[in-house]
N, CA, C and O atoms as a MOPAC input file, in Angstrom:
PM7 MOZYME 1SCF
protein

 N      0.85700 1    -1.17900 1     0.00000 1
 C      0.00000 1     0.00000 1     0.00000 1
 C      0.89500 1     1.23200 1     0.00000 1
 O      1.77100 1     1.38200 1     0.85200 1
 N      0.61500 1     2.27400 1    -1.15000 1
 C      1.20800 1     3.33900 1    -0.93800 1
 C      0.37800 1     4.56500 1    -0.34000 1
 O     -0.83700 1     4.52900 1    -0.13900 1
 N      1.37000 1     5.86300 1    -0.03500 1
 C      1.38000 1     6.68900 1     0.68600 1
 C     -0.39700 1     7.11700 1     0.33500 1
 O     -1.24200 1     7.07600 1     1.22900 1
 N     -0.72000 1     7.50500 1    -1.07500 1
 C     -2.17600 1     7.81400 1    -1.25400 1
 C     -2.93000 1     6.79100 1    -0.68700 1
 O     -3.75100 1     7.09500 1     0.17800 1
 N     -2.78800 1     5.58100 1    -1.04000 1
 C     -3.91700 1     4.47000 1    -0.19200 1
 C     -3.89100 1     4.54200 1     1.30900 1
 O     -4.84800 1     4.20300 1     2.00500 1
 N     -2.86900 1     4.95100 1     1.72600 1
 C     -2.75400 1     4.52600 1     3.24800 1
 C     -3.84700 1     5.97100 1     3.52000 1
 O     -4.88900 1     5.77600 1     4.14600 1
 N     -3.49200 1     7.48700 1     2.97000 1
 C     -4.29000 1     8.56200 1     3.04800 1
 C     -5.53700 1     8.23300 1     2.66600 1
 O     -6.22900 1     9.13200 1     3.14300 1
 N     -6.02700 1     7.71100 1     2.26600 1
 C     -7.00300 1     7.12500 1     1.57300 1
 C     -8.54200 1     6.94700 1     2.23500 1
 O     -9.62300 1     7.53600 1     2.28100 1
 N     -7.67100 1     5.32900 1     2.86900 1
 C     -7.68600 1     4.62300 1     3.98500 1
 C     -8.30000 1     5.35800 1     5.09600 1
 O     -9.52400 1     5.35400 1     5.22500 1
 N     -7.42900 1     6.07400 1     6.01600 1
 C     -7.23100 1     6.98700 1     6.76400 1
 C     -8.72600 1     7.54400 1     6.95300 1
 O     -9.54900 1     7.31900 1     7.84100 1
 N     -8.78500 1     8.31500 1     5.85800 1
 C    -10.08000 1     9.16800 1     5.49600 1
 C    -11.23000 1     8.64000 1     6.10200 1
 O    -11.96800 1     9.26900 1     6.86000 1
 N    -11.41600 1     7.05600 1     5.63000 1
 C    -12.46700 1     6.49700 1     5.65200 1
 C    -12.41200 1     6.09800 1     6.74900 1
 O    -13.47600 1     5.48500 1     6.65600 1
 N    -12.06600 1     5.87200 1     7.85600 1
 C    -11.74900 1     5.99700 1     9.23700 1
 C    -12.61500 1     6.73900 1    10.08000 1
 O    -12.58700 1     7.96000 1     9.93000 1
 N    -13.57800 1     6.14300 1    11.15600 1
 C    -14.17400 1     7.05300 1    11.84200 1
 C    -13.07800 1     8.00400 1    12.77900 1
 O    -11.87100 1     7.79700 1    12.90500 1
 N    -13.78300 1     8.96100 1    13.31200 1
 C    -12.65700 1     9.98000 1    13.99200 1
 C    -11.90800 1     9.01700 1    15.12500 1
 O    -10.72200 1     8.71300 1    14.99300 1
 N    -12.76000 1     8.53800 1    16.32100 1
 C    -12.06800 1     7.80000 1    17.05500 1
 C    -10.89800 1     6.66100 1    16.71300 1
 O     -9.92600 1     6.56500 1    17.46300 1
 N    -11.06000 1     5.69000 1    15.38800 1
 C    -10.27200 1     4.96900 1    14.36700 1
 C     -8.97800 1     5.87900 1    14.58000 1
 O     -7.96000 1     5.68800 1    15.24500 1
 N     -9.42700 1     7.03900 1    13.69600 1
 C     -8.54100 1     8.37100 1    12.88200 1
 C     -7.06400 1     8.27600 1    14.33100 1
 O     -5.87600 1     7.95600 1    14.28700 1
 N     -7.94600 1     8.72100 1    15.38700 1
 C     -7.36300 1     9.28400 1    16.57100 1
 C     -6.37600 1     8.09500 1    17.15000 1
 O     -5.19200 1     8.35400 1    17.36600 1
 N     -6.95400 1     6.69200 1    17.40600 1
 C     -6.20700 1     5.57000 1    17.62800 1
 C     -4.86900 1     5.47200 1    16.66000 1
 O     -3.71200 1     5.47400 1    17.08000 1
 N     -5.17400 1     5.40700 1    15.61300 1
 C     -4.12800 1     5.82300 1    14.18700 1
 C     -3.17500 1     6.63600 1    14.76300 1
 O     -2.00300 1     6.33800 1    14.99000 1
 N     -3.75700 1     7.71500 1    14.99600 1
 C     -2.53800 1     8.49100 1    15.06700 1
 C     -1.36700 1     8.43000 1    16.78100 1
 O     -0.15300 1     8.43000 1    16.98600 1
 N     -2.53600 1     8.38800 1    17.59900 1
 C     -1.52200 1     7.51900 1    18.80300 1
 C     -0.76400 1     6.49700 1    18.43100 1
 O      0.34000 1     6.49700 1    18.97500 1
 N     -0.97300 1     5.60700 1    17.67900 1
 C     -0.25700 1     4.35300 1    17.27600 1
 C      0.69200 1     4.74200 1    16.43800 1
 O      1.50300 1     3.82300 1    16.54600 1
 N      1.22500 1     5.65900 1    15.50800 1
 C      1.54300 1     6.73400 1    15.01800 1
 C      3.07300 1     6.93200 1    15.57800 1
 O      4.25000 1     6.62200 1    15.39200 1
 N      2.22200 1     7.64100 1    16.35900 1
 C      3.37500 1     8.68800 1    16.99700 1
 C      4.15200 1     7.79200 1    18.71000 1
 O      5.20600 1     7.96100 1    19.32300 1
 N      3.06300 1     6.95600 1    18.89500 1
 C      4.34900 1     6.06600 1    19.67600 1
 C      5.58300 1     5.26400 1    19.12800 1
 O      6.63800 1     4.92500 1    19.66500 1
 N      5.08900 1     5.08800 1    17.90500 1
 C      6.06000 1     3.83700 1    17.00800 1
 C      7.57600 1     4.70800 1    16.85700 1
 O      8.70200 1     4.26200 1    17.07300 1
 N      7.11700 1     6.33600 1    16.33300 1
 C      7.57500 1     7.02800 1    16.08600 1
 C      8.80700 1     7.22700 1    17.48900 1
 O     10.01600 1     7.01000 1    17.41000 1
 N      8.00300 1     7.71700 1    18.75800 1
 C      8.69500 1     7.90300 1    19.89100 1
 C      9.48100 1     6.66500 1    20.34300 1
 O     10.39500 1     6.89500 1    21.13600 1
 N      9.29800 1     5.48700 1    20.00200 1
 C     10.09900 1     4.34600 1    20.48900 1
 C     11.28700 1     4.28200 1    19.62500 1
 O     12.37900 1     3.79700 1    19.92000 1
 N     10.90200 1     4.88300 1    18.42000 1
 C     12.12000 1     4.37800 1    17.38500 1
 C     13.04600 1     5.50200 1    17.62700 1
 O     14.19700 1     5.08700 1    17.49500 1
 N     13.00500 1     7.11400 1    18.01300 1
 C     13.47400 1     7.82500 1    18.42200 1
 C     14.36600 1     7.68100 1    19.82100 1
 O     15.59200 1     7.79400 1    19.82300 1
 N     13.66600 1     7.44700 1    20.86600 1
 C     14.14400 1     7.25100 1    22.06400 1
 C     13.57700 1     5.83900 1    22.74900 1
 O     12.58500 1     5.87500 1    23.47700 1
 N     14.28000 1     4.58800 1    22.46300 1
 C     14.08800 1     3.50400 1    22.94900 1
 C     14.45900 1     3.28500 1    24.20600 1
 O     15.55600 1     3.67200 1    24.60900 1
 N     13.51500 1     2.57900 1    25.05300 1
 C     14.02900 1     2.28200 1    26.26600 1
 C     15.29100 1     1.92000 1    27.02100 1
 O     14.96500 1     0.75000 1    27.22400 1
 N     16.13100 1     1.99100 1    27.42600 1
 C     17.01200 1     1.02200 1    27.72100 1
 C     16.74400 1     0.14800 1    28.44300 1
 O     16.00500 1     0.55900 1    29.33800 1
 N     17.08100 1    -1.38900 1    28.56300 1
 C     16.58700 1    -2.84300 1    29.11600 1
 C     17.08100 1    -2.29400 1    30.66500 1
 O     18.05500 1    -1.65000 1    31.05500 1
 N     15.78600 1    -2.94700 1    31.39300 1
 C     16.20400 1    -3.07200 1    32.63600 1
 C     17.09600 1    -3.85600 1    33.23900 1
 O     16.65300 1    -4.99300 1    33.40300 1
 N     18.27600 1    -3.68000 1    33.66900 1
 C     19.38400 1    -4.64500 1    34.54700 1
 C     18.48200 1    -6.25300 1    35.42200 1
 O     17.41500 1    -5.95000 1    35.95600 1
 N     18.77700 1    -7.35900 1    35.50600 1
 C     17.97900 1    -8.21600 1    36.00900 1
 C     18.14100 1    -7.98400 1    37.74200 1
 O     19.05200 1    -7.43100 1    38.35800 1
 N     17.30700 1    -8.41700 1    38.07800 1
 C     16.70900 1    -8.36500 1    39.63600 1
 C     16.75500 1    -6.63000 1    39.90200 1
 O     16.70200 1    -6.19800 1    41.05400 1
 N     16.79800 1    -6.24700 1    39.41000 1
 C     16.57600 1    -4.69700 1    39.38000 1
 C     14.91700 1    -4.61300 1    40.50400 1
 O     14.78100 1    -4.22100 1    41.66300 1
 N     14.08400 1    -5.07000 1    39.69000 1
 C     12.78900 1    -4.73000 1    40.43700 1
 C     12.75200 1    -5.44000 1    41.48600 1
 O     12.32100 1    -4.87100 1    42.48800 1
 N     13.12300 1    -6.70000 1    41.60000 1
 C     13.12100 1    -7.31800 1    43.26500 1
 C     13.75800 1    -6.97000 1    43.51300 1
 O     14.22400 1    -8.09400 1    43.70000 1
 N     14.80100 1    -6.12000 1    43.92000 1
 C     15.39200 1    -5.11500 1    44.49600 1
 C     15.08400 1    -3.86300 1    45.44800 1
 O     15.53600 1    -3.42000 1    46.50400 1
 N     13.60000 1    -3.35900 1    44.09000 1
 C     13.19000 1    -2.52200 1    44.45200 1
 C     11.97100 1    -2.49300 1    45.41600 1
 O     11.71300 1    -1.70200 1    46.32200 1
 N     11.42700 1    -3.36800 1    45.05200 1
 C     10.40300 1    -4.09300 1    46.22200 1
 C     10.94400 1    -4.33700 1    47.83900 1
 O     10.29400 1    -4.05500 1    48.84600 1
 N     12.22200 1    -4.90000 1    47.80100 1
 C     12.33800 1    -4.82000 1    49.27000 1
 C     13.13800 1    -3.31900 1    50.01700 1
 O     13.71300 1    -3.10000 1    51.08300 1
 N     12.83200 1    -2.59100 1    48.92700 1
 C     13.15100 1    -1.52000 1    49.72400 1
 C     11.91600 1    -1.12100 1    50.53000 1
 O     11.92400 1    -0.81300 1    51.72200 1
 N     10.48100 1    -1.18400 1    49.43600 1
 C      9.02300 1    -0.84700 1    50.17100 1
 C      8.95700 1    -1.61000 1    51.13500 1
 O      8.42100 1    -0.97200 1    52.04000 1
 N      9.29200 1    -3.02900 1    51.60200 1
 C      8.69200 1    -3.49600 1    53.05800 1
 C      9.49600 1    -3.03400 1    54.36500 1
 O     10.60000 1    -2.69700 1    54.79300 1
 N      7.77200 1    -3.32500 1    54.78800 1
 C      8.35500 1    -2.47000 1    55.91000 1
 C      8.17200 1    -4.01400 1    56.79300 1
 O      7.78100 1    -5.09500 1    56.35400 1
 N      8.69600 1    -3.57400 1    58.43400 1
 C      7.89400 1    -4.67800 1    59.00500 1
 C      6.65900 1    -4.50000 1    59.83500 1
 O      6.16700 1    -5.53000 1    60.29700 1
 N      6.23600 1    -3.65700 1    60.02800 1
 C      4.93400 1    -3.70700 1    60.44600 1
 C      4.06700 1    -2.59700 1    59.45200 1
 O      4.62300 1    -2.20600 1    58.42600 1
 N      2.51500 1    -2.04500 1    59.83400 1
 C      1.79300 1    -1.16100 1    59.06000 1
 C      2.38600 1     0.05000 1    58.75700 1
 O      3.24100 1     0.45000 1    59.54700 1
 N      2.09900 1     0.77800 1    57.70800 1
 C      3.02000 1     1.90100 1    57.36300 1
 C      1.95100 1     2.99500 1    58.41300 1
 O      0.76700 1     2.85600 1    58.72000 1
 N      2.86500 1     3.99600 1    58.74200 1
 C      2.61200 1     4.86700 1    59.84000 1
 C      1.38400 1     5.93200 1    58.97300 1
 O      1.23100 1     6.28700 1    57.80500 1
 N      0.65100 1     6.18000 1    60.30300 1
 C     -0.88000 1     7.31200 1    60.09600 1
 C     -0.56800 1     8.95600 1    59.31600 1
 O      0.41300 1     9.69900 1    59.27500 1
 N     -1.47800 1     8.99400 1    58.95600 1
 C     -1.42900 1    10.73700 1    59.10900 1
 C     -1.28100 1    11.36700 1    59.96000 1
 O     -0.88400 1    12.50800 1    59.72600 1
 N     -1.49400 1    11.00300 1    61.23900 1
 C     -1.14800 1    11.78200 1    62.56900 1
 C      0.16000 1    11.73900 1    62.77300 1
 O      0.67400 1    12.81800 1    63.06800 1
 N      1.24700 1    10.28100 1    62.66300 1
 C      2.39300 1    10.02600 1    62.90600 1
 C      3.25200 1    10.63100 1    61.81100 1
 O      4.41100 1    10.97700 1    62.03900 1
 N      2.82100 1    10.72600 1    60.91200 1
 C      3.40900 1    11.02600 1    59.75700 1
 C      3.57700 1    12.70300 1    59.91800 1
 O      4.56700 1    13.09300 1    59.30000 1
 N      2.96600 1    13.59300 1    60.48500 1
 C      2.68800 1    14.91200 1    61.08200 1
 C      3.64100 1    14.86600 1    62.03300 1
 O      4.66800 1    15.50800 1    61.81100 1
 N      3.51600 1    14.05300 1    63.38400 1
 C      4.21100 1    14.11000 1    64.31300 1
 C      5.83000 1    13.69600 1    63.83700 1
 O      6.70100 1    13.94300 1    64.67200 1
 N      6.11500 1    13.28200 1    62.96400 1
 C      7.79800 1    13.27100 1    62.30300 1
 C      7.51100 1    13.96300 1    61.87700 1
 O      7.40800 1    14.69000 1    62.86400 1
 N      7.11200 1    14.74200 1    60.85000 1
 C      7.72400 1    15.90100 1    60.69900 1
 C      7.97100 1    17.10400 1    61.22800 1
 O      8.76600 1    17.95300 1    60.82300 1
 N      7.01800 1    17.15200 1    62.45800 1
 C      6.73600 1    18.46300 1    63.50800 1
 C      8.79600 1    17.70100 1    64.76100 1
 O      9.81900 1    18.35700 1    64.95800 1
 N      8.56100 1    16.62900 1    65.09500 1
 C      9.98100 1    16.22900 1    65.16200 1
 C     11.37100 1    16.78100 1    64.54800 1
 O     12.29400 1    17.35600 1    65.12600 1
 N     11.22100 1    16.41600 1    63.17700 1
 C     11.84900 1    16.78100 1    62.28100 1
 C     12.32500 1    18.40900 1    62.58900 1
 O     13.27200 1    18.81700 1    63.26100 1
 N     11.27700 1    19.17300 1    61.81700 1
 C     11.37600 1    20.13800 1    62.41900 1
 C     12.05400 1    21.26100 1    63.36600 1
 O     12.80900 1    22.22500 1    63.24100 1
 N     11.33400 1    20.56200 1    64.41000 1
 C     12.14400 1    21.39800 1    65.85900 1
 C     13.65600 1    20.70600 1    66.11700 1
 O     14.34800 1    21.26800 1    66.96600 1
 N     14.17900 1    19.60200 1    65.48900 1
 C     14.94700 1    19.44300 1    65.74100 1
 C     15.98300 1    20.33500 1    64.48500 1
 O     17.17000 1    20.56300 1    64.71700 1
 N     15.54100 1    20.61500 1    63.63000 1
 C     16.88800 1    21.40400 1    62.63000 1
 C     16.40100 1    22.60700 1    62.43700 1
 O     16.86400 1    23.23700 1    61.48600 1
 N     15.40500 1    23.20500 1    63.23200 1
 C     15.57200 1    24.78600 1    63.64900 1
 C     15.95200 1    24.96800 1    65.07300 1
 O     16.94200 1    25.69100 1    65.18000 1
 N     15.41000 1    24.48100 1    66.34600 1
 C     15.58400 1    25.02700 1    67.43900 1
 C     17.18500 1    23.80900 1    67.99800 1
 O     17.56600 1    23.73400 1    69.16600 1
 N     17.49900 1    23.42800 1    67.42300 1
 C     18.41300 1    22.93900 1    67.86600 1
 C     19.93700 1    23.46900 1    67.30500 1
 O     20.96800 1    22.97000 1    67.75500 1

């Protein structure tokens, strides 16, 4: 198919079609431009045990009270 058929084509495309088209488009476009680089292996289980914690992650109240901690300790100190 050449460039007129593919325009063609296109045309006859409802708008939403049209619009999918052109996202599909312009990602192909952005990948071939700036491709990902591969993630290193165990990279993400890595990153996962940084999130556990060992018990529930702390409240909005506690989470206030460190920083009001925080705080008074690197101004009034």
């Amino acid at each position: 198919m050449d460039w007129q058929e593919l325009r063609k084509e296109a045309y006859s495309l409802s708008v939403s079609d049209r619009l999918a088209l052109v996202e599909a488009i312009v990602r192909s476009v952005h990948d071939e431009i700036r491709p990902r680089p591969p993630v290193p292996p165990g990279t993400i289980t890595r990153l996962r045990g940084i999130l556990k914690t060992e018990g529930p992650p702390p409240t909005d109240e506690e989470i206030e009270a460190i920083k009001e901690e925080r705080l008074k300790e690197k101004y009034l100190t």
